[in-house]
C-alpha positions as CSV (number, residue, x, y, z in Angstrom):
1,X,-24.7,18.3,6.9
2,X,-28.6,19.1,7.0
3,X,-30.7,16.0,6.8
4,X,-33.0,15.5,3.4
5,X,-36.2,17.8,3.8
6,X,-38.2,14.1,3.4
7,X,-36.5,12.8,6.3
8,X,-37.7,15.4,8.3
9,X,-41.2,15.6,7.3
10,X,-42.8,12.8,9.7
11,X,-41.9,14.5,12.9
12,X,-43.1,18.0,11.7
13,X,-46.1,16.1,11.0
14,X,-45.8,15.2,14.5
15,X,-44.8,18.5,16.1
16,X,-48.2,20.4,14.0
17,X,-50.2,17.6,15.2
18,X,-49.2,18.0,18.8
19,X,-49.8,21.7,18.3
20,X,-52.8,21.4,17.0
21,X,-53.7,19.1,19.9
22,X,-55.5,20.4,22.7
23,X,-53.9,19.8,26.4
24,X,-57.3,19.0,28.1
25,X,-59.2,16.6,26.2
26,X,-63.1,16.9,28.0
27,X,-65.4,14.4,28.6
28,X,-68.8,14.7,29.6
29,X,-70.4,13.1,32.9
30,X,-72.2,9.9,32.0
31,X,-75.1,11.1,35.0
32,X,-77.8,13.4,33.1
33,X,-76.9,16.5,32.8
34,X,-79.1,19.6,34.2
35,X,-82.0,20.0,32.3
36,X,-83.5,22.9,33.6
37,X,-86.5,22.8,31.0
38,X,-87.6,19.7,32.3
39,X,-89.4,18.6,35.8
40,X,-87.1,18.3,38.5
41,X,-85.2,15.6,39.8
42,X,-84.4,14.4,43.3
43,X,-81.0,15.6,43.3
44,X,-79.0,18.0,41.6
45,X,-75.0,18.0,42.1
46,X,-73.3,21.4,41.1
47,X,-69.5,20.9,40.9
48,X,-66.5,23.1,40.3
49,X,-63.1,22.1,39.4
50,X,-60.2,24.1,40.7
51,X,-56.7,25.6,39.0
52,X,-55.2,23.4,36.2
53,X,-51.4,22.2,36.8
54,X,-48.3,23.5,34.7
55,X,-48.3,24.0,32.1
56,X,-51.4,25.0,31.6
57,X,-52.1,29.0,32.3
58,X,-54.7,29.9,34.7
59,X,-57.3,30.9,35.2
60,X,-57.1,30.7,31.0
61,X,-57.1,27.0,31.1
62,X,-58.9,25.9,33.6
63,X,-61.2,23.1,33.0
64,X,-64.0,20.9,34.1
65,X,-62.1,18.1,35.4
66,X,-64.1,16.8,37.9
67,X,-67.0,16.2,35.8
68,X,-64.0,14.7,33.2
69,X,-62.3,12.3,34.9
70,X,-65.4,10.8,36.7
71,X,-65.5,12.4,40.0
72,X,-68.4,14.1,39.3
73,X,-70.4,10.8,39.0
74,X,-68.5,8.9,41.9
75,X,-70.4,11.3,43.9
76,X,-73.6,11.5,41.5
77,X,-73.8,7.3,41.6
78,X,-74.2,7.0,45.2
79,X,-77.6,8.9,45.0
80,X,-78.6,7.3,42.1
81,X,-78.2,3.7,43.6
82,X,-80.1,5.0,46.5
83,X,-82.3,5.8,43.9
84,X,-82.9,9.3,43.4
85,X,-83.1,10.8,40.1
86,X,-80.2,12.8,39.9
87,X,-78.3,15.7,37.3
88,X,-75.3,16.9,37.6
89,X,-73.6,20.3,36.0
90,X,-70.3,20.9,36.2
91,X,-68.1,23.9,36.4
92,X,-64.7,25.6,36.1
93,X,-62.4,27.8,38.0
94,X,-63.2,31.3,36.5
95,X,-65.3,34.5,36.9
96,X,-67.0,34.3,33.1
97,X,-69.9,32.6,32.0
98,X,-68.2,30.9,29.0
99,X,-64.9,30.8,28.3
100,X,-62.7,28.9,25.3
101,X,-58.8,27.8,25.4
102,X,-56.6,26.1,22.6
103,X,-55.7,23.8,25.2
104,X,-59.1,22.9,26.4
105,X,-61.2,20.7,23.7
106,X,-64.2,22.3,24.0
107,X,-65.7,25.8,25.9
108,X,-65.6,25.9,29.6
109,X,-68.5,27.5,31.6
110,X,-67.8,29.2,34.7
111,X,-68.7,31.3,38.1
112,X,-70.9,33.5,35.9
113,X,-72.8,30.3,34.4
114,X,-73.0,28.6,37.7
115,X,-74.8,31.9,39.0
116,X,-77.3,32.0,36.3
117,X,-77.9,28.3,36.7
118,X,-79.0,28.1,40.7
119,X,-80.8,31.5,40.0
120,X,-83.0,29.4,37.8
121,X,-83.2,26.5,40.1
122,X,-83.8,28.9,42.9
123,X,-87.0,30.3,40.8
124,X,-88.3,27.4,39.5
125,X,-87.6,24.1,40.6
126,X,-86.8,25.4,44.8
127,X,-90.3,26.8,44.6
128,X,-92.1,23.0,43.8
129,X,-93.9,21.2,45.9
130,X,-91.2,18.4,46.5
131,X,-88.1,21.0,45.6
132,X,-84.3,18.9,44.5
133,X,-81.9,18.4,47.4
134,X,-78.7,20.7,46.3
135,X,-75.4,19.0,46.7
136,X,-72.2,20.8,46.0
137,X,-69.0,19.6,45.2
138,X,-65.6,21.3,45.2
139,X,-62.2,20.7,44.6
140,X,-59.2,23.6,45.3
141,X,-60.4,27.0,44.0
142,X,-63.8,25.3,43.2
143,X,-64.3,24.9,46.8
144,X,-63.9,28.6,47.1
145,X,-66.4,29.5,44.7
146,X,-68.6,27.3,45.7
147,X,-68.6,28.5,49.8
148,X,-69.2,32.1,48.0
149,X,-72.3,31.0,46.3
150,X,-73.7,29.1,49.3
151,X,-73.0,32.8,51.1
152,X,-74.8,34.9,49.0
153,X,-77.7,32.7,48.4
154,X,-79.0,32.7,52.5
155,X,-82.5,31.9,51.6
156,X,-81.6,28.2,49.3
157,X,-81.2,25.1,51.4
158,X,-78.1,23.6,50.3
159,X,-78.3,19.5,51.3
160,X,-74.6,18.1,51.0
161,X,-71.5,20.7,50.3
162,X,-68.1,18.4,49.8
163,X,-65.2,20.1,49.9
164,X,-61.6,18.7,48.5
165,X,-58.8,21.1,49.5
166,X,-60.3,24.3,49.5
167,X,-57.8,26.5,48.6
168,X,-57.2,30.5,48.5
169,X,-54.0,30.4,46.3
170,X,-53.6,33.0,43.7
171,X,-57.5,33.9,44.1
172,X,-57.3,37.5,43.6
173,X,-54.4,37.2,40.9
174,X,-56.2,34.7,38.7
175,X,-59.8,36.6,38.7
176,X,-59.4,40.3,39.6
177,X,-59.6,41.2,36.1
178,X,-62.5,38.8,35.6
179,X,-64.5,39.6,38.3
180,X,-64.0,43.6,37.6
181,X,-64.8,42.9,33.8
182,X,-68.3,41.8,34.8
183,X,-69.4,45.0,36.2
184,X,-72.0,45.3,38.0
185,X,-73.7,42.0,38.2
186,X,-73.5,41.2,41.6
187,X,-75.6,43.9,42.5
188,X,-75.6,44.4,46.8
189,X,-74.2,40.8,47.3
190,X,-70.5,40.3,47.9
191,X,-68.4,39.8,45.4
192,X,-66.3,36.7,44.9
193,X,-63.4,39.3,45.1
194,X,-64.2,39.0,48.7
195,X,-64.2,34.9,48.8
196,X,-61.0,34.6,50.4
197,X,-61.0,37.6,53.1
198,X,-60.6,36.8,56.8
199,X,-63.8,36.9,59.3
200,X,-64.3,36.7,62.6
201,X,-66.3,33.6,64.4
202,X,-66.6,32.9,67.7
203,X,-64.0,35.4,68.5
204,X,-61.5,34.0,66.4
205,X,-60.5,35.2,62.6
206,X,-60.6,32.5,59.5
207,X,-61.4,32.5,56.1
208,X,-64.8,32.7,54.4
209,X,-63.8,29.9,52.4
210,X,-63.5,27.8,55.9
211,X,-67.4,28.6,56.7
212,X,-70.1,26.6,56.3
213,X,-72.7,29.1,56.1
214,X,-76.6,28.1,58.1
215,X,-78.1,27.5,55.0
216,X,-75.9,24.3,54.4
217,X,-77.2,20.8,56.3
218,X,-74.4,18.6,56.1
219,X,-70.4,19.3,54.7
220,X,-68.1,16.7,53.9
221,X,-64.2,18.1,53.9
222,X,-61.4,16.3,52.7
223,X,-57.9,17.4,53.1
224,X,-54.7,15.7,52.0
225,X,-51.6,14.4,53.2
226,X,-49.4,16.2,55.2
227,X,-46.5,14.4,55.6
228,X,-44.5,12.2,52.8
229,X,-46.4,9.3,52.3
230,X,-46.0,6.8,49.1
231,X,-49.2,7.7,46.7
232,X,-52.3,5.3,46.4
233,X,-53.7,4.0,43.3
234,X,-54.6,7.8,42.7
235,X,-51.7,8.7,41.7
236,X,-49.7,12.0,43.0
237,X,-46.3,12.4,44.4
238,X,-44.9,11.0,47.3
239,X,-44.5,14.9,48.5
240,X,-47.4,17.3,48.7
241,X,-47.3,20.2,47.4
242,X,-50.3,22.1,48.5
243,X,-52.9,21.5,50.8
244,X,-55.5,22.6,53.3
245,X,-55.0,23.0,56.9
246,X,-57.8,24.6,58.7
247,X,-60.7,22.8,59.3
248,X,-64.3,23.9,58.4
249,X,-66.3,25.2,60.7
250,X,-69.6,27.0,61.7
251,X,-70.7,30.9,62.3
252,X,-70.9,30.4,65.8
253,X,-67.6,28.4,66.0
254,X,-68.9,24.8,66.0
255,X,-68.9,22.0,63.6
256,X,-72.1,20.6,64.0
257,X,-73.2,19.0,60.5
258,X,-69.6,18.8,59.5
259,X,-67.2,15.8,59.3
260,X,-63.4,15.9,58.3
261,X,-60.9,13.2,56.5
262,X,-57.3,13.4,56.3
263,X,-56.0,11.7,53.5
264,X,-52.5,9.8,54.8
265,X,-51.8,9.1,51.1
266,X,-53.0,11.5,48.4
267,X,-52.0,14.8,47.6
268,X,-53.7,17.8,46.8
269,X,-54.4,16.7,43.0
270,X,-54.9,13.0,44.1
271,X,-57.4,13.9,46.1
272,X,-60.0,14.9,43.5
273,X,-59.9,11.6,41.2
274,X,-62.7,8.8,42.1
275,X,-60.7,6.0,42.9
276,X,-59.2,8.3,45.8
277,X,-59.6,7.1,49.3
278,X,-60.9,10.5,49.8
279,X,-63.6,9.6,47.1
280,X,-64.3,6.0,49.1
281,X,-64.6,8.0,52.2
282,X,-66.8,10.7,50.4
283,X,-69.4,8.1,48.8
284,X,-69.4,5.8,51.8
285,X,-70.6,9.1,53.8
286,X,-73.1,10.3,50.9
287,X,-74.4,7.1,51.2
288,X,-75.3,7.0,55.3
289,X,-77.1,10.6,53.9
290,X,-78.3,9.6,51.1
291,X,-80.5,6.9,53.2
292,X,-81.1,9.4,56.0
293,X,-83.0,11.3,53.1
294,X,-85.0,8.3,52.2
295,X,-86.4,7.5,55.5
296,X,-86.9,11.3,56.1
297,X,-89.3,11.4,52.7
298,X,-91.1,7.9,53.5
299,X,-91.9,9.6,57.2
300,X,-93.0,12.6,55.4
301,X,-95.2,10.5,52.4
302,X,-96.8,8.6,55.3
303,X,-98.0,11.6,57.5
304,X,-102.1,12.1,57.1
305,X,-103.1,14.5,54.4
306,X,-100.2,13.7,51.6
């Protein structure tokens, strides 16, 4: 016997509601957000988020998570306390400016809008007298673009690139049709088609993503647990499922500037939220360089003719 209609009508209430519902609810970083019409700050913190989980279909509904769930302004925080004005933009993992999903509440900017948005800076605000410090912050795939657009931009000093996880997987899958949509627009620079190709350093092959290209002062790399391990207040699973294994490393096969953590505890995902150990270890290092860029400016405001 078929229940009354009435008795069924709460849960398809429900069930349209939950439809209706987007997966991804967004929320916006509580640091300013890049104002590039307005006089430049100290800082500015460019992050990009990497390849949603099931069931979310990528690179369709990728999202700006790190700016979401707060990792964004773990990072952003430490420079503020140390008192430079600071904005933040973040990013998600995809080839086209702007992009819009039913499971995302709200449009998504990506690769393409990043692009457009350190051209500016690198017009503008990088030609001042007292240019911002450029930090970079990446998470899986967002790592990835991130190492491309350091690459192709030789000539911008980049001050801080973090890196959580870089990872390669599915790259070409997930944006070949993107990136080949665009056309054109990358003109003679590689493309990000090429961001996860093997080269050779120091007589020995790894990925571009693994290079931290001369233009970059200092990188910060996090990589998560290898072995079982029981999760940390970030969440995650006691197994990992994904994560990084080769260590960053410099065009002429050193790693001067860079510094490596190993979370015991956190997997891939756990990682990138900011009550992570491998956010504590992250802001505890930002800080040591956020103070080394203090002392480096009072030295240079103290030096006859300033």
């Amino acid at each position: 016997m078929r229940p009354p209609l009435r008795l069924l009508a709460p849960l398809l209430c429900v069930l349209a509601l939950v439809g209706c519902t987007p997966l991804y609810v967004v929320h916006p970083a509580r640091t300013p957000a890049l104002n590039l019409n307005g006089p430049p700050p100290d800082v500015v913190i460019f992050s990009m988020s990497g390849r949603c989980a099931p069931p979310c279909l990528a690179p369709r509904d990728n999202w700006d998570y790190l700016g979401s769930r707060g990792t964004l302004d773990r990072l952003a925080d430490v420079f503020t306390a140390a008192g430079e004005r600071t904005q933040v933009s973040g990013y998600a993992s995809n080839a086209a400016a702007t992009f819009s999903s039913e499971y995302i509440g709200g449009p998504q900017h990506g690769y393409e809008a990043l692009r457009s948005d350190f051209e500016r800076i690198k017009n503008t605000w990088m030609k001042s007298a007292k240019p911002p410090r450029l930090v970079l912050l990446g998470h899986s795939q967002g790592s990835v673009w991130l190492h491309h657009l350091s690459r192709v931009n030789p000539g911008v000093p980049i001050a801080l690139q973090v890196d959580l996880d870089g990872i390669c997987v599915a790259w070409k899958g997930d944006f070949g049709n993107g990136i080949r949509a665009l056309g054109d627009v990358y003109g003679s620079e590689p493309s990000p088609m090429h961001a996860c190709d093997a080269f050779s350093v120091a007589g020995r092959t790894v990925g571009v993503k693994d290079i931290v290209w001369p233009n970059v002062a200092r990188d910060l790399e996090v990589q998560s647990k290898r072995l079982p391990a029981r999760p940390g207040v970030s969440g995650g699973w006691p197994v990992n499922y994904l994560f990084e294994l080769t260590p960053n490393v410099r065009l002429d096969g050193t790693r001067t500037g860079i510094e490596r953590f190993i979370s015991s505890r956190e997997d891939h995902s756990a990682i990138s939220f900011p009550n992570s150990d491998a956010l504590a270890w992250v802001a505890g290092k930002a800080a040591e360089i956020a103070a080394a860029w203090k002392a480096e400016d009072t030295r240079n405001d103290v030096k006859p003719g300033r």
